[in-house]
C-alpha positions as a LaTeX table, in Angstrom:
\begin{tabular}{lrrr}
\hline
Residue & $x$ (\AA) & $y$ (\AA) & $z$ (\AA) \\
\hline
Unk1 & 41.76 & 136.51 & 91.12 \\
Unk2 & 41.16 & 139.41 & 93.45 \\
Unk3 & 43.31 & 140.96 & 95.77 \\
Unk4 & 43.74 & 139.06 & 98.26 \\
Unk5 & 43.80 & 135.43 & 96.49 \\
Unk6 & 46.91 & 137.41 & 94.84 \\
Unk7 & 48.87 & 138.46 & 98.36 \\
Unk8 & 47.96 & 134.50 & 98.88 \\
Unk9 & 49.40 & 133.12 & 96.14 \\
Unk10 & 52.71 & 135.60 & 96.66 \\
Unk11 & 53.45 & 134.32 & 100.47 \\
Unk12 & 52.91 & 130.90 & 99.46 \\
Unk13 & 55.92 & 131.14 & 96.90 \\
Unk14 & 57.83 & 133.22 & 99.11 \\
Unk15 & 57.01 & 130.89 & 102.26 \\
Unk16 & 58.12 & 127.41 & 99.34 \\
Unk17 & 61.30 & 129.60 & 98.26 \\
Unk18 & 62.14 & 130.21 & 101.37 \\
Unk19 & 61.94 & 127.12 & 102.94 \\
Unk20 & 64.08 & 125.45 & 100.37 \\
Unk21 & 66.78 & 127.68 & 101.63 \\
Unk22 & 69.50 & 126.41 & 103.62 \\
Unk23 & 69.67 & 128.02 & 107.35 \\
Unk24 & 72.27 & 131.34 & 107.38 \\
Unk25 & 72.38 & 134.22 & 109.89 \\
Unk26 & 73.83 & 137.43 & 108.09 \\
Unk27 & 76.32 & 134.57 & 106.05 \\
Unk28 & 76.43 & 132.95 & 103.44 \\
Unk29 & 73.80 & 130.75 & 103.06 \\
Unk30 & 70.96 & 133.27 & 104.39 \\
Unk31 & 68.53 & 134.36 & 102.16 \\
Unk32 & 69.45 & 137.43 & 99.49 \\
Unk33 & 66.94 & 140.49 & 99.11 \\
Unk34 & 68.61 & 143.23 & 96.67 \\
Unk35 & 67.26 & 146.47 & 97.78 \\
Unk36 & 66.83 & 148.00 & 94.63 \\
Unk37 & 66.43 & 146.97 & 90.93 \\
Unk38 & 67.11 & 143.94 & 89.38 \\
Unk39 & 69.09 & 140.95 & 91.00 \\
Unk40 & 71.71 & 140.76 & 87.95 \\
Unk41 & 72.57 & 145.26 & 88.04 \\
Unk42 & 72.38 & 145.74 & 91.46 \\
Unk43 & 75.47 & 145.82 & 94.15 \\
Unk44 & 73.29 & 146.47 & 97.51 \\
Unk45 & 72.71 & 143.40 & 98.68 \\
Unk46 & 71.09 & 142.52 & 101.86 \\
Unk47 & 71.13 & 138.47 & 104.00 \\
Unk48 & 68.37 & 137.89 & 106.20 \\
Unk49 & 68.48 & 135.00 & 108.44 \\
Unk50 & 65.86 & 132.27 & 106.98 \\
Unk51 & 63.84 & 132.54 & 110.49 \\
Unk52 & 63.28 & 136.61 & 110.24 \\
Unk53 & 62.34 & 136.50 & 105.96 \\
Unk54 & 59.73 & 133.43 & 107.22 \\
Unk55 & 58.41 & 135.99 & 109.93 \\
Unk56 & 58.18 & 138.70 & 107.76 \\
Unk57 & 55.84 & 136.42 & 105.51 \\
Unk58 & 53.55 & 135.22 & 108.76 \\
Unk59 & 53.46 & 139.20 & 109.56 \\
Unk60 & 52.15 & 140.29 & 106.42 \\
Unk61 & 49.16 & 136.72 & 106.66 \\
Unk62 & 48.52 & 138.95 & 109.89 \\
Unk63 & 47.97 & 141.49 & 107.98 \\
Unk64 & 45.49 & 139.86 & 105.47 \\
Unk65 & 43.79 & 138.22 & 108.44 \\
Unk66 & 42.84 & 141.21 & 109.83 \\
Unk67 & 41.43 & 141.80 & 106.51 \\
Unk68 & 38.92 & 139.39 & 106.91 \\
Unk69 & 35.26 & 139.77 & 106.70 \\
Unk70 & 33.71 & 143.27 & 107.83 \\
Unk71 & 36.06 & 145.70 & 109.35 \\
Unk72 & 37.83 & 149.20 & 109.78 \\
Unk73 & 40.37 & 150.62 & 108.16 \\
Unk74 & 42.16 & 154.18 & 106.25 \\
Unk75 & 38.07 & 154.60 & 105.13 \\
Unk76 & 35.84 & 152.99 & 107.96 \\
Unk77 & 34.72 & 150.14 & 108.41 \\
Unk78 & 33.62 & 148.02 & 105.10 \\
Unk79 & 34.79 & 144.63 & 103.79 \\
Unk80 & 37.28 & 143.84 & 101.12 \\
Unk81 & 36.64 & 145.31 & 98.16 \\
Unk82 & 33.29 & 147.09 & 98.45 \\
Unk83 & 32.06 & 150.61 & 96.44 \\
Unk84 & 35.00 & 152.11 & 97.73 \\
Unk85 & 37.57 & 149.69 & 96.89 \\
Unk86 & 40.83 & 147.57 & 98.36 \\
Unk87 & 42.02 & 149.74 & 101.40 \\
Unk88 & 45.86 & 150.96 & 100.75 \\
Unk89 & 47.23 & 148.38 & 103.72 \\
Unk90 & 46.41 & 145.43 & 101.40 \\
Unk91 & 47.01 & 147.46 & 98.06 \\
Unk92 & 50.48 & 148.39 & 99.45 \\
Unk93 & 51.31 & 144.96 & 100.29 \\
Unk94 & 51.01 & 143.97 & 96.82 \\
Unk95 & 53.15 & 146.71 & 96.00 \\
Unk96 & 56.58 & 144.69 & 95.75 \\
Unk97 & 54.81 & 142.20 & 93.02 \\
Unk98 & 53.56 & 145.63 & 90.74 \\
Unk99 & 56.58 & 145.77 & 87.90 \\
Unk100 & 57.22 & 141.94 & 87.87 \\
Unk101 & 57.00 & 140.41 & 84.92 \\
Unk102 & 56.76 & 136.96 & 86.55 \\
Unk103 & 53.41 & 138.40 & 88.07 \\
Unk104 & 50.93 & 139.29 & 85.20 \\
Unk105 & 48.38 & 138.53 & 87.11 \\
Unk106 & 49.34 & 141.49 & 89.15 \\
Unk107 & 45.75 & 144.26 & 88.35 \\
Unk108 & 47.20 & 147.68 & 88.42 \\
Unk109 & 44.10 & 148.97 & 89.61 \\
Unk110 & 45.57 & 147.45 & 92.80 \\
Unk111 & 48.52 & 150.49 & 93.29 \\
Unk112 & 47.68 & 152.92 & 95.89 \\
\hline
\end{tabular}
C-alpha cells in the first residue's frame, strides 16, 4: 500500500464513521474530536457539526486530487513518489494516522 492508497483508505473510514453519526451542531449529538491524546485521558474536547467534519474529509480528497499524475509541489514538479519521494502536503496528511495502533499499515518513512 503506498501513500496515497493509505490517505484513501483513512477518509473512507472517516467519511463511513461519520456518516453513521447522528446530525448535531456544537450539541450533543455532533461528532467528538479530542484535541490531544487519547479519547479515555483527555478533558479538551471539541463537537463539530457532522456537515463541517464531512467537508473537512472532501477537502483533504482535494488535496490528494491535486496529487494526481505529474505535477508541482514543495520540490518541483514530479509525480507521486518518484527519486525524491512523497512531497510533505501528502506526508503531512497522513500525519494524524502516525502513532495509531489501529493503523499498522501506517510506513514511517511517510513522516515529514
Amino acid at each position: 500500500m503506498d501513500l496515497v492508497e493509505f490517505l484513501r483508505a483513512r477518509l473512507d473510514e472517516d467519511a463511513a464513521e461519520i456518516a453513521k453519526q447522528p446530525d448535531g451542531r456544537g450539541e450533543p449529538g455532533g461528532i467528538g474530536i479530542w484535541s490531544s491524546g487519547d479519547a479515555i485521558s483527555n478533558t479538551e474536547y471539541l463537537i463539530l457539526s457532522k456537515r463541517r467534519a464531512l467537508a473537512e474529509v472532501e477537502v483533504k480528497r482535494l488535496f490528494l486530487a491535486d496529487h494526481d499524475g505529474v505535477h508541482r509541489c514543495d520540490w518541483g514538479e514530479h509525480r507521486g513518489a518518484d527519486y525524491l519521494g512523497w512531497c510533505t502536503t501528502l506526508k503531512r496528511l497522513a500525519l494524524p494516522y502516525a502513532d495509531h495502533s489501529d493503523h499498522s499499515d501506517y510506513d514511517q518513512e511517510w513522516k515529514p
